[in-house]
N, C-alpha and C positions, 0 to 999 in steps of 0.2 A: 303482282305478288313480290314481296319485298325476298332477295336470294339469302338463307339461311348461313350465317358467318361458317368460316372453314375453322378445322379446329386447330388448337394450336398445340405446337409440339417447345420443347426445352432444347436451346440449340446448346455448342461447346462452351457456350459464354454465360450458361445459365440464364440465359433470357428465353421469353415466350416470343417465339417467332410463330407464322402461319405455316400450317402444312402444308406444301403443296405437293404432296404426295395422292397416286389416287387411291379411292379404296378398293378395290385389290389386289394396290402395290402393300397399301398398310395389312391388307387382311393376312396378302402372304409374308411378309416378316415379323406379323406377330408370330406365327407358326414354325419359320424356320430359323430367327436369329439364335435363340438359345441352344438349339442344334447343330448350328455351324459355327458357331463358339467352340462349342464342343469337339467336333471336329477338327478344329484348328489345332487346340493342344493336341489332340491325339496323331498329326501332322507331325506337330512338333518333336513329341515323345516319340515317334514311328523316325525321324529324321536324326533324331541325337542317338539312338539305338543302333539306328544305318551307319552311322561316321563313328561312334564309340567302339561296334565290333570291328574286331582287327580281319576280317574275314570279306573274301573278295565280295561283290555286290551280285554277283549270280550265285552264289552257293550259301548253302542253309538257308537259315534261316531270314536271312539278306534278300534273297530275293521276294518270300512272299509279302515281308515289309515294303520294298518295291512296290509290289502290285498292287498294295494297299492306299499307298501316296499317291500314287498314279488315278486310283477310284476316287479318292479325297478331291484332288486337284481337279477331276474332269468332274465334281460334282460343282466346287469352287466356281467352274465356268459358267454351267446351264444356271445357276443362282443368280449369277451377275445378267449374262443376259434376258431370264425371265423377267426378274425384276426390273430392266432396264425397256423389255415390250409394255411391261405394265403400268408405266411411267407415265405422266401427262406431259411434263415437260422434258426432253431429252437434255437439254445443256443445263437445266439445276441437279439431273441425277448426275452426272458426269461431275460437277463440281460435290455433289456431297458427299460421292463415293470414290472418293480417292484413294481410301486405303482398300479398298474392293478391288480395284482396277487393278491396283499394283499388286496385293495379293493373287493375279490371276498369273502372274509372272514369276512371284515369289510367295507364296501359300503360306509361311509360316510369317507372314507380317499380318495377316488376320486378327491374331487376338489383341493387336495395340485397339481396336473396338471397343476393348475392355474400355480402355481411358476414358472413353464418354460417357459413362455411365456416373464416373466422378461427380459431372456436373449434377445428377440429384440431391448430392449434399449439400445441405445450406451454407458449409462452410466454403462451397465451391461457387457459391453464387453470389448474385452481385457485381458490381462495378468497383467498389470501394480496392485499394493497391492491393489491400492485404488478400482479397478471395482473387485478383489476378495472379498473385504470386503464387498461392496455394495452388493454384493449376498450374504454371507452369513449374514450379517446382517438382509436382506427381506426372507430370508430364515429361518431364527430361530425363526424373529420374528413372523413371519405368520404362522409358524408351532407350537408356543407357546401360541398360540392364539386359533386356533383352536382346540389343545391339549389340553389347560383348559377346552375350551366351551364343547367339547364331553365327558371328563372323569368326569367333572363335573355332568354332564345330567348320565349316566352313574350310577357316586355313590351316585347320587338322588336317582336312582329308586330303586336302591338295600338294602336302607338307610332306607327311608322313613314311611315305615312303620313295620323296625324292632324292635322288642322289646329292652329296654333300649339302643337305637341309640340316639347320639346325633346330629347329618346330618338330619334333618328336614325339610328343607327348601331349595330350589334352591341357595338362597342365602347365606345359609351356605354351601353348597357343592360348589359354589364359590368363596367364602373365602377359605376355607380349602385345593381346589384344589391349590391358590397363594398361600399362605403360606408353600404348599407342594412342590409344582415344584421352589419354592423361595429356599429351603431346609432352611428355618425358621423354620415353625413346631414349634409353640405355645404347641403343645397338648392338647387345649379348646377343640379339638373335634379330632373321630378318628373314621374312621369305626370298627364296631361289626359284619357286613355277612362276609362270604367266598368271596362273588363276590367284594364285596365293598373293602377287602383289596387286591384282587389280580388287581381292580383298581387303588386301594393305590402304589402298589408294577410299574405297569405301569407309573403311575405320577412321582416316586421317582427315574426313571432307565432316564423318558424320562430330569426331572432335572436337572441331573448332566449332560449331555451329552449339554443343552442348556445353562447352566453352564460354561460349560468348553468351547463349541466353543464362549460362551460369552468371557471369560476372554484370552483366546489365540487373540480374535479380539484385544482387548484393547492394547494387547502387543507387537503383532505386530504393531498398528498405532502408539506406544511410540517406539517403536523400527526403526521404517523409520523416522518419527520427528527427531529423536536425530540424526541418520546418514546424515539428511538431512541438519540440523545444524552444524555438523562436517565438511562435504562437502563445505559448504558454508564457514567456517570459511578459511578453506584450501585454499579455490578457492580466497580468499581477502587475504589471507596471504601471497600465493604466486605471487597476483597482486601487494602486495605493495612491495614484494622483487623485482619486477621487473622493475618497477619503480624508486625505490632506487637503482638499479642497473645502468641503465641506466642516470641517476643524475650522479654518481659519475664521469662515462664514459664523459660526459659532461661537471666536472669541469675539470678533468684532459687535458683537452681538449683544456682547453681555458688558461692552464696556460704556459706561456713561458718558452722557453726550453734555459735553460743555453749555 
């Protein structure tokens, strides 16, 4: 008996890849990815609540936000390792779930998840420059977005009420994050904790790297323009030698012959 094809899933490339997932690895995250989505922002929104009140982390309403993350996070883990017993192959789940993985360390990098979903749009798919760039453009920019919002929150808390810090204010740990991941860096302000600069040092590695896939986008879409211009030039240069060719073929044609 001939073995019935495995089905194929749409990987970050927009291409059909095979799944090698088993089924009920696939049956349980048809069930629980849109709920631990979910849960991710409410991490999210439970952790900027935590860093935004100005109020110690055991009193009020601080702490049962605490207990909450804490439920989140131990739930984040038994997900990863269920899914991970349920597995046929252990070293392609470990490569596919990498924001999983890191997620179980840092919870609120969960919803970058969102980004694969991109790839269903047609305009995301393909090989062609223009649907590569389209991804990594919603890719850098989404991932620099919420890059700032969390490292910011981050070297608020750390900031905030340290001695001679000048990061006081959300809104300067805002500022100071863009100017950072910009790699401008005024120097009007700078963290003074331990934690706060090895936030510093995360903002400045994740920079250059958005950075640079910036500046490689730009030059590849200057670099297809031009060729696309050359092409074209070619393609009408060799239409009008062909034509002129043809012309001459024409008069020679019509002139009498001695």
């Amino acid at each position: 008996m001939e073995k019935s094809p495995k089905p194929l899933v749409m990987n970050a490339d927009g291409m059909l890849v095979e799944d090698t997932r088993s089924p009920k690895e696939i049956t349980w995250e048809k069930y629980t990815t849109l709920p631990f989505i979910f849960l991710s922002f409410i991490f999210l929104l439970g952790y900027s609540v935590l860093i935004l009140n100005d109020e110690v982390f055991t009193q009020g309403i601080d702490k049962y936000i605490l207990v909450m993350l804490g439920i989140i996070w131990v739930t984040f883990i038994i997900d990863y390792f269920v899914r991970l017993t349920l597995s046929n192959d252990k070293r392609v789940f470990f490569k596919r779930n990498v924001i999983d993985l890191i997620s179980m360390a840092i919870p609120f990098t969960r919803p970058f998840l969102l980004l694969m979903y991109l790839s269903r749009l047609r305009w995301f798919r393909g090989k062609q420059g223009s649907s590569v760039r389209a991804r990594l453009v919603a890719y850098a920019a989404s991932f620099a977005l919420m890059y700032i919002y969390v490292l910011s929150l981050a070297v608020y808390g750390a900031e905030r009420r340290a001695p001679g810090a000048s990061i006081t204010s959300y809104g300067d740990a805002v500022w100071w994050a863009i100017e950072t991941i910009t790699t401008v860096g005024y120097g009007d302000m700078v963290p003074v904790t331990i934690f706060g600069r090895i936030y510093a040092s995360l903002l400045m590695l994740g920079g250059m790297i958005i950075v640079g896939a910036t500046t490689a986008t730009v030059i590849s879409y200057l670099t297809e323009k031009v060729q696309s211009v050359h092409k074209r030039s070619l393609d009408h240069q060799a239409h009008q030698n062909y034509h002129s060719g043809h012309s001459s073929e024409h008069k020679d044609d019509s002139q009498p012959q001695s």
